[in-house]
ZAKOL-767828 format. One record per residue (C-alpha): residue number from 1; y, x, z. Coordinates in steps of 0.1 Angstrom, whole numbers. Layout:
N
<nr: NUM&Y: Y&X: X&Z: Z>;
...
//
This chain:
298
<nr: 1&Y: -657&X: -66&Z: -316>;
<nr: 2&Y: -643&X: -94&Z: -339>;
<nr: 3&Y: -627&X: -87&Z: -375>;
<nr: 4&Y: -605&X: -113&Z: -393>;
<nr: 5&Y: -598&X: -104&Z: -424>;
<nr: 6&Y: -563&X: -124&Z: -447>;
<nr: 7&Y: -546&X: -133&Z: -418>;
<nr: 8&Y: -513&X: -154&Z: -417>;
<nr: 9&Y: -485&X: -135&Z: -399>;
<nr: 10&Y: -486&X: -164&Z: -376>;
<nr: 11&Y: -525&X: -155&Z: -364>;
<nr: 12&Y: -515&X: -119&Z: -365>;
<nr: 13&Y: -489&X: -120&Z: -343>;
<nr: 14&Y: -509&X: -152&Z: -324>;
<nr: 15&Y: -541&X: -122&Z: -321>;
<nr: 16&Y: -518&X: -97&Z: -306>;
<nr: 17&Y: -503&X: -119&Z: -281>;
<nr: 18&Y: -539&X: -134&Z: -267>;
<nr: 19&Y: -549&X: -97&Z: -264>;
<nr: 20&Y: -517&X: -86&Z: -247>;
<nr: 21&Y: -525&X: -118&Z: -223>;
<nr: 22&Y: -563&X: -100&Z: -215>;
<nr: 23&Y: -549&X: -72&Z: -204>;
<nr: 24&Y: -555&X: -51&Z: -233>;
<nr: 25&Y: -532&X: -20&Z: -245>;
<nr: 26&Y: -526&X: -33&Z: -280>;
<nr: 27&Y: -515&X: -11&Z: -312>;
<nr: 28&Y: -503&X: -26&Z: -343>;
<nr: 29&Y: -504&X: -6&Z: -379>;
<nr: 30&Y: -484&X: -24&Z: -408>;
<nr: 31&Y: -459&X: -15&Z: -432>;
<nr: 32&Y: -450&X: -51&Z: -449>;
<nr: 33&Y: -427&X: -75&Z: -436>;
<nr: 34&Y: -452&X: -99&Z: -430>;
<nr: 35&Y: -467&X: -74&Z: -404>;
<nr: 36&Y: -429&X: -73&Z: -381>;
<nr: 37&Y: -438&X: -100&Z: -360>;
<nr: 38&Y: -470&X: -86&Z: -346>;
<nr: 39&Y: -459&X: -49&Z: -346>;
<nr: 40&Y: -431&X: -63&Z: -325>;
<nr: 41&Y: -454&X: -79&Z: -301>;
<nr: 42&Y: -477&X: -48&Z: -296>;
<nr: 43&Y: -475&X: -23&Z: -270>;
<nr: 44&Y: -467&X: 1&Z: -298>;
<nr: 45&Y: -463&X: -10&Z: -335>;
<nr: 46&Y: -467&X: 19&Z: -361>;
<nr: 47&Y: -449&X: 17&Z: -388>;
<nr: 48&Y: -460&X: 35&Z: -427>;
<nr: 49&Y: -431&X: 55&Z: -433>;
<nr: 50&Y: -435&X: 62&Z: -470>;
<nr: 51&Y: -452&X: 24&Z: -483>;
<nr: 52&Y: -437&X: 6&Z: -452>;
<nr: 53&Y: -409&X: -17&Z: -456>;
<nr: 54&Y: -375&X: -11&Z: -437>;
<nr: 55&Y: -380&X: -46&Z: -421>;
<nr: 56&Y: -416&X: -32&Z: -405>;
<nr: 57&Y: -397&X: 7&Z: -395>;
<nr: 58&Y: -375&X: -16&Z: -377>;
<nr: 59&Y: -399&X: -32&Z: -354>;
<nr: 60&Y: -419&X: -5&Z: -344>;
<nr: 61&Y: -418&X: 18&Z: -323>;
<nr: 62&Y: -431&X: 49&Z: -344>;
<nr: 63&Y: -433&X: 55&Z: -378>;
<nr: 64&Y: -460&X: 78&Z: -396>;
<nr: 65&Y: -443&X: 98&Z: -422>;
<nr: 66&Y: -471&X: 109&Z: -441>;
<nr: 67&Y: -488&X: 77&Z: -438>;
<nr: 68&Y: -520&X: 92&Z: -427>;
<nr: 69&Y: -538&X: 75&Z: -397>;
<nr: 70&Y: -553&X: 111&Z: -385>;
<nr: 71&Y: -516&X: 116&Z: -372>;
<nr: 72&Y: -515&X: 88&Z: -351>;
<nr: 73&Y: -539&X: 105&Z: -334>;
<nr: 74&Y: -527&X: 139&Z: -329>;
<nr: 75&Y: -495&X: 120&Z: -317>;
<nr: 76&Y: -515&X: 98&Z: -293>;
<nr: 77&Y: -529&X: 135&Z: -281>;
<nr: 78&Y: -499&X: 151&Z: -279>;
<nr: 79&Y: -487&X: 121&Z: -257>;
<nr: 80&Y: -512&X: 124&Z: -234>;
<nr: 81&Y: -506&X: 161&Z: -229>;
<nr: 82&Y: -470&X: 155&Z: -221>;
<nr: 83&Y: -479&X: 127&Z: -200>;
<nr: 84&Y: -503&X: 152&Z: -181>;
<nr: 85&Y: -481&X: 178&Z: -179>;
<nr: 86&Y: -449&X: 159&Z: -165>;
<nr: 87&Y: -475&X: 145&Z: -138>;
<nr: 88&Y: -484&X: 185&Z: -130>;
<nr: 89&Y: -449&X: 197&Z: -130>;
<nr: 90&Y: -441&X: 165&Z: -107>;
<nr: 91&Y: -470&X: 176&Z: -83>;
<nr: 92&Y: -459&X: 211&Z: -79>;
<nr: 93&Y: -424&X: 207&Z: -71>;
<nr: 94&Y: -430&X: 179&Z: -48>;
<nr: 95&Y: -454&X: 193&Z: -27>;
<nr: 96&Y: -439&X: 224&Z: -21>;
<nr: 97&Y: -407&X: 209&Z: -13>;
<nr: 98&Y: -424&X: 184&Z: 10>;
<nr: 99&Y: -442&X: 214&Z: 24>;
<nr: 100&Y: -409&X: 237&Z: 29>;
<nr: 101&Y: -396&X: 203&Z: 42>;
<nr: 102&Y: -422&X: 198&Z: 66>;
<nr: 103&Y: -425&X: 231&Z: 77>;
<nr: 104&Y: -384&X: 235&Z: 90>;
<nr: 105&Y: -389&X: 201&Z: 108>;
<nr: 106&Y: -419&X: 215&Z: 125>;
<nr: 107&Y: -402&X: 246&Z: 140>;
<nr: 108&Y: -368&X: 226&Z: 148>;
<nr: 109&Y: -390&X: 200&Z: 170>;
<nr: 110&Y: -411&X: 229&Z: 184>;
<nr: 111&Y: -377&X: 245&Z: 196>;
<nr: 112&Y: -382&X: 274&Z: 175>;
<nr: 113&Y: -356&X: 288&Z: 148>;
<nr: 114&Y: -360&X: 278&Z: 114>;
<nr: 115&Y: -385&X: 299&Z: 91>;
<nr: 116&Y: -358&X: 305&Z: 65>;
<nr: 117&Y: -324&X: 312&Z: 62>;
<nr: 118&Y: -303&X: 293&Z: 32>;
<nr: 119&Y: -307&X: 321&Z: 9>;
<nr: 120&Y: -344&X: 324&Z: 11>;
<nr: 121&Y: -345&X: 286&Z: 6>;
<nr: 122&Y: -325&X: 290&Z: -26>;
<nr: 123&Y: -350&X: 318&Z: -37>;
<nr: 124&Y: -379&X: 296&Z: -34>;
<nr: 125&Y: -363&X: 267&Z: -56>;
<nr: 126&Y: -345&X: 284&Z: -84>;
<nr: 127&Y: -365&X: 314&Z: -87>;
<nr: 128&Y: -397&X: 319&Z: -77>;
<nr: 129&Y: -413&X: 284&Z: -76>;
<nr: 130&Y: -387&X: 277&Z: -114>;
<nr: 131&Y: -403&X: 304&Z: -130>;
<nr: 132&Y: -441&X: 281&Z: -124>;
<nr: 133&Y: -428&X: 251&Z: -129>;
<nr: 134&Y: -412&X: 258&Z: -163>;
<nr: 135&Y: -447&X: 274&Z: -172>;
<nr: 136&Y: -468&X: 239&Z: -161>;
<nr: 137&Y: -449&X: 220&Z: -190>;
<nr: 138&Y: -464&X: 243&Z: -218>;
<nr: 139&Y: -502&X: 236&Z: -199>;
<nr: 140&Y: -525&X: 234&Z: -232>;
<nr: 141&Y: -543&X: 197&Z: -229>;
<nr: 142&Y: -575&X: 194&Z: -210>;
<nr: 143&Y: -609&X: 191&Z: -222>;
<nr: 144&Y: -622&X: 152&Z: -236>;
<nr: 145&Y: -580&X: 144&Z: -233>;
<nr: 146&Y: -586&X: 120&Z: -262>;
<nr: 147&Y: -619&X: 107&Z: -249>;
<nr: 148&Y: -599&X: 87&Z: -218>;
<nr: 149&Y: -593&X: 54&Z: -219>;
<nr: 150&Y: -557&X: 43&Z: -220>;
<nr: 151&Y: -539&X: 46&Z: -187>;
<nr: 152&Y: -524&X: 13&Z: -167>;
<nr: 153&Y: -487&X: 6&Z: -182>;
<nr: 154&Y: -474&X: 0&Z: -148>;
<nr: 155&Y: -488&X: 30&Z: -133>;
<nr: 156&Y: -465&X: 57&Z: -120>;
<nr: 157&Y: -455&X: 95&Z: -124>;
<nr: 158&Y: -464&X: 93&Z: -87>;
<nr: 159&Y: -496&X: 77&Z: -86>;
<nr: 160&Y: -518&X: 74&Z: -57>;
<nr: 161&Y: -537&X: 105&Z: -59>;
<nr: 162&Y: -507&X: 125&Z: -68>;
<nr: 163&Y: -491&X: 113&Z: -33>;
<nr: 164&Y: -521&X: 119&Z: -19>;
<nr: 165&Y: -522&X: 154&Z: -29>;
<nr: 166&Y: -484&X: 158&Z: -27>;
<nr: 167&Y: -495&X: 152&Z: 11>;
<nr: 168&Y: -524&X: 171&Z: 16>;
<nr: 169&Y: -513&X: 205&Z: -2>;
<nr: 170&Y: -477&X: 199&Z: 18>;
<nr: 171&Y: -492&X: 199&Z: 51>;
<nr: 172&Y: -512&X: 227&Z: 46>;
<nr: 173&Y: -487&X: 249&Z: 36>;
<nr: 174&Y: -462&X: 232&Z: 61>;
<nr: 175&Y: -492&X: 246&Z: 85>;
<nr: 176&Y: -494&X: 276&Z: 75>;
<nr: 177&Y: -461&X: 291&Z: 73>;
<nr: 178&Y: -451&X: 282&Z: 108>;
<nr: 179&Y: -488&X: 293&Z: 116>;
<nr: 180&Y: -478&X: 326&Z: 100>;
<nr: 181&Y: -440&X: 329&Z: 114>;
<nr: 182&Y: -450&X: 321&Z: 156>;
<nr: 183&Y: -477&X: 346&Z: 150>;
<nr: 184&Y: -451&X: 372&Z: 142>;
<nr: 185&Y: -426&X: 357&Z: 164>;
<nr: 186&Y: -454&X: 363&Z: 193>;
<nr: 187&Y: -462&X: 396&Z: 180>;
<nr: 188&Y: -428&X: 406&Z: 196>;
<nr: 189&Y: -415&X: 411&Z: 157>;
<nr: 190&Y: -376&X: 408&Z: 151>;
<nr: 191&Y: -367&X: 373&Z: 139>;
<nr: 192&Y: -360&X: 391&Z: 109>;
<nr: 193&Y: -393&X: 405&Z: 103>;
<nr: 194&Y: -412&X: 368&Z: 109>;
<nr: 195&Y: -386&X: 349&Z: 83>;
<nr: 196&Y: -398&X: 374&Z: 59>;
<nr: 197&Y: -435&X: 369&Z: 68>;
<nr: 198&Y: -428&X: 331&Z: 68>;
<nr: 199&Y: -412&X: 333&Z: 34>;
<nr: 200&Y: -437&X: 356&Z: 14>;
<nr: 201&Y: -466&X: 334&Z: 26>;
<nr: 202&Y: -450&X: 302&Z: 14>;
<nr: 203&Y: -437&X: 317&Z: -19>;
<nr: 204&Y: -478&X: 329&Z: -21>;
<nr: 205&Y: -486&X: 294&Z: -17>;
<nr: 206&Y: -466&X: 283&Z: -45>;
<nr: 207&Y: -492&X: 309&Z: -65>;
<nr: 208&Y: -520&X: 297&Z: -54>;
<nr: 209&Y: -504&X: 256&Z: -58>;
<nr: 210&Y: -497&X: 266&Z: -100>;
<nr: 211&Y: -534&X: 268&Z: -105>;
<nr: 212&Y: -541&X: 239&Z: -78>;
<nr: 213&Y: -519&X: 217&Z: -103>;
<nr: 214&Y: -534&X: 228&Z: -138>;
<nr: 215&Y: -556&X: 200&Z: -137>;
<nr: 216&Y: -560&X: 169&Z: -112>;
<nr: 217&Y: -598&X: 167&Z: -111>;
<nr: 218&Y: -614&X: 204&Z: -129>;
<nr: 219&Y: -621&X: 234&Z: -107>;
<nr: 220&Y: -596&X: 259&Z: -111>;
<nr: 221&Y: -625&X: 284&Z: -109>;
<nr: 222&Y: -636&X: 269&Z: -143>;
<nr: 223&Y: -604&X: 271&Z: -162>;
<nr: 224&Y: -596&X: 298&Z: -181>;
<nr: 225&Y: -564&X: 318&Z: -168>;
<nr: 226&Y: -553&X: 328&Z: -202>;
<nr: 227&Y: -550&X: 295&Z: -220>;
<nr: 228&Y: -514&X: 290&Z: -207>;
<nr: 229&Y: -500&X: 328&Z: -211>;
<nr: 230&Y: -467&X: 314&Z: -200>;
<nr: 231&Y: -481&X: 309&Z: -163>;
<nr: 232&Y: -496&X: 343&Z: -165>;
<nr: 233&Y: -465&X: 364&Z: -171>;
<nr: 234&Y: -445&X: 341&Z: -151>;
<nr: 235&Y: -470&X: 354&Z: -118>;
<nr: 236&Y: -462&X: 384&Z: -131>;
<nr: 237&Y: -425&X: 383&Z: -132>;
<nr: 238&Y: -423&X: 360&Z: -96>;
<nr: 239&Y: -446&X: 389&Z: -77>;
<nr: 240&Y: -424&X: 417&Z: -84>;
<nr: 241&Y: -393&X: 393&Z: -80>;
<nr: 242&Y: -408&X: 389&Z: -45>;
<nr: 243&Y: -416&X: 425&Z: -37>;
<nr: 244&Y: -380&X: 433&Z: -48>;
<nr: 245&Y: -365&X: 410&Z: -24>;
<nr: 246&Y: -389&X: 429&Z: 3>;
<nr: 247&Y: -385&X: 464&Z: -6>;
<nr: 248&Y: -350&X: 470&Z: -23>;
<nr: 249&Y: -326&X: 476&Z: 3>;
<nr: 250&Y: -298&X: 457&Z: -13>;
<nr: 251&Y: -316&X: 424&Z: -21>;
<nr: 252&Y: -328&X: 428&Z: 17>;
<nr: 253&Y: -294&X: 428&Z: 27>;
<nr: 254&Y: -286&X: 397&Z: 6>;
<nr: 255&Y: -322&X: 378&Z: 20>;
<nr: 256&Y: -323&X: 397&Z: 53>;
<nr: 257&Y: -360&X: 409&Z: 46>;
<nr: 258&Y: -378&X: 435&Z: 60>;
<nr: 259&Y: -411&X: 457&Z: 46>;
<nr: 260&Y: -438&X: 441&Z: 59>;
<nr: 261&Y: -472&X: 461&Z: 75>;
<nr: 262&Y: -505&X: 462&Z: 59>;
<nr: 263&Y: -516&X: 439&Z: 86>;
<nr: 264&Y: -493&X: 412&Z: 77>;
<nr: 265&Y: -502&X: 412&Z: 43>;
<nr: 266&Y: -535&X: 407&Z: 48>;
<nr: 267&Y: -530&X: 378&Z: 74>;
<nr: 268&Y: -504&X: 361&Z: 46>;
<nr: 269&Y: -536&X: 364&Z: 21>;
<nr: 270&Y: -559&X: 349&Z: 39>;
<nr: 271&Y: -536&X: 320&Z: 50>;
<nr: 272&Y: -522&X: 311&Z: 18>;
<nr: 273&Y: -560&X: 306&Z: 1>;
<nr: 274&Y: -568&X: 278&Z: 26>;
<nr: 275&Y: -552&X: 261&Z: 1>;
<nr: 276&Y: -568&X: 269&Z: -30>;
<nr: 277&Y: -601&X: 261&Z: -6>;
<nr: 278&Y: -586&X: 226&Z: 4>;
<nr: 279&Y: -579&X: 213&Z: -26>;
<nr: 280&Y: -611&X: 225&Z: -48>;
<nr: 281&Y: -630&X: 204&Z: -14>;
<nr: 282&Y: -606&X: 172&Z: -21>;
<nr: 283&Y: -612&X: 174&Z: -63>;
<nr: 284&Y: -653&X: 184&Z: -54>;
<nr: 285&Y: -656&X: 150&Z: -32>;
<nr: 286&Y: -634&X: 133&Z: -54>;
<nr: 287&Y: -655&X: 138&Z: -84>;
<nr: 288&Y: -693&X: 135&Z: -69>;
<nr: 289&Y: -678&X: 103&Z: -47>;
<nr: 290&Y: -646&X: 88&Z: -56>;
<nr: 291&Y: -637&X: 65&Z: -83>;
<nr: 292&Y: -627&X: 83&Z: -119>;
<nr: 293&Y: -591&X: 95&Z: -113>;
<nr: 294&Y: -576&X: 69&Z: -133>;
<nr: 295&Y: -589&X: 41&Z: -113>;
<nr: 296&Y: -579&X: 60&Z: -85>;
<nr: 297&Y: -540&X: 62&Z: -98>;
<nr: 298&Y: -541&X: 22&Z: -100>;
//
């Protein structure tokens, strides 16, 4: 670590730049206009906002109103949370639509009819997967958040282990619906009977892929289900939604669902947790073999 001490706003600025050229993530605190140049330069300049000048507000990009340095760090926090929590949100929509996707091609190019009928597809994307997604954005920060070293400026929403996973959880659930919807269809079932099969399992998936996307590298087993209470209730809310569109005769009429048999719940159960299993596999091996996740989203 080197200090320099009654700098020129020529080094200043001069200091900033050479670290910007090593590849550094740069900050810049000032609040005189002697200090615009190099706050300019920065990645981020903060600005004083109650001793800094107006030329210094100018030429950062954040201002501390209370002039205490303990909030840039709840800021820098709350960033990272945000940051995190987009990058959840992003997972869990586009894997289940890359799964849903997936999972309509499979059966057209098998020769089959489609698992879902317009309607149902509207049901999974505006109300029972919006009610989780909305939930993910209020995900409390992770453990050691503030202990990470900064992330890569150039690095994506999509990174390369959130396509990665965006694959692996689609495919499974891709699998596992049209797993779910011949085995019905061979059953003798009505088509009728199979779409509803075929959309109950995929809509349980989108449970199970809620927790999968709380946290990129913990073990969903080790989080606790109550720090996000906005997730909880919206399970809640999306179950019964579902068991409405299953049991009530009108909304069957508007979904063309049918009640479904004891038997077939319990074969949607046991399909739908391959991919909670999957997925704690990928983050285990990941963790006791891989790179640390951020290296692994360069």
């Amino acid at each position: 670590m080197s200090v320099f001490a009654r700098v020129s706003p020529k080094h200043k600025l001069r200091i900033v730049q050479q670290l910007v050229r090593g590849g550094e993530v740069v900050a810049v605190t000032g609040d005189g206009v002697n200090d615009a140049p190099a706050l300019k330069a920065a990645h981020i300049g903060v600005a004083m906002g109650r001793m800094g000048t107006d030329v210094a507000k100018e030429s950062s990009d954040m201002v501390v109103t209370d002039d205490n340095f303990a909030s840039i760090f709840g800021a820098v926090e709350e960033g990272r949370v945000v940051y995190d929590n987009i990058r959840k949100v992003t997972l869990f929509l586009v894997s289940c639509g890359f799964g849903e996707l997936l999972a309509i091609m499979s059966t057209i190019l098998m020769g089959l009819p489609i698992p879902y009928i317009p309607a149902q597809i509207l049901w999974l994307n505006l109300v029972t997967n919006g009610l989780q997604d909305v939930a993910l954005a209020f995900e409390p920060g992770e453990e050691g958040v503030t202990k990470r070293p900064p992330r890569n400026p150039r690095e994506s929403i999509l990174s390369r282990i959130v396509v990665q996973r965006t694959v692996l959880m689609g495919i499974i659930l891709a699998a596992g619906t049209v797993y779910v919807f011949m085995s019905r269809l061979e059953a003798g079932v009505s088509l009728e009977r199979a779409r509803t099969a075929a959309l109950t399992t995929m809509v349980f998936f989108q449970f199970y892929q809620a927790f999968n996307c709380r946290s990129e590298s913990q073990s969903v087993f080790r989080m606790r289900f109550m720090t996000n209470p906005f997730l909880f209730f919206s399970m809640i809310a999306a179950f019964f939604a579902q068991m409405a569109v299953i049991y009530v005769p009108a909304l069957q009429w508007v979904f063309r669902t049918v009640p479904l048999s004891v038997n077939e719940w319990g074969q949607i159960t046991l399909v739908t947790v391959t991919v909670v299993v999957a997925v704690e596999i990928d983050k285990w091996i990941r963790r006791r073999y891989g790179k640390q996740y951020r290296d692994a989203s360069e």
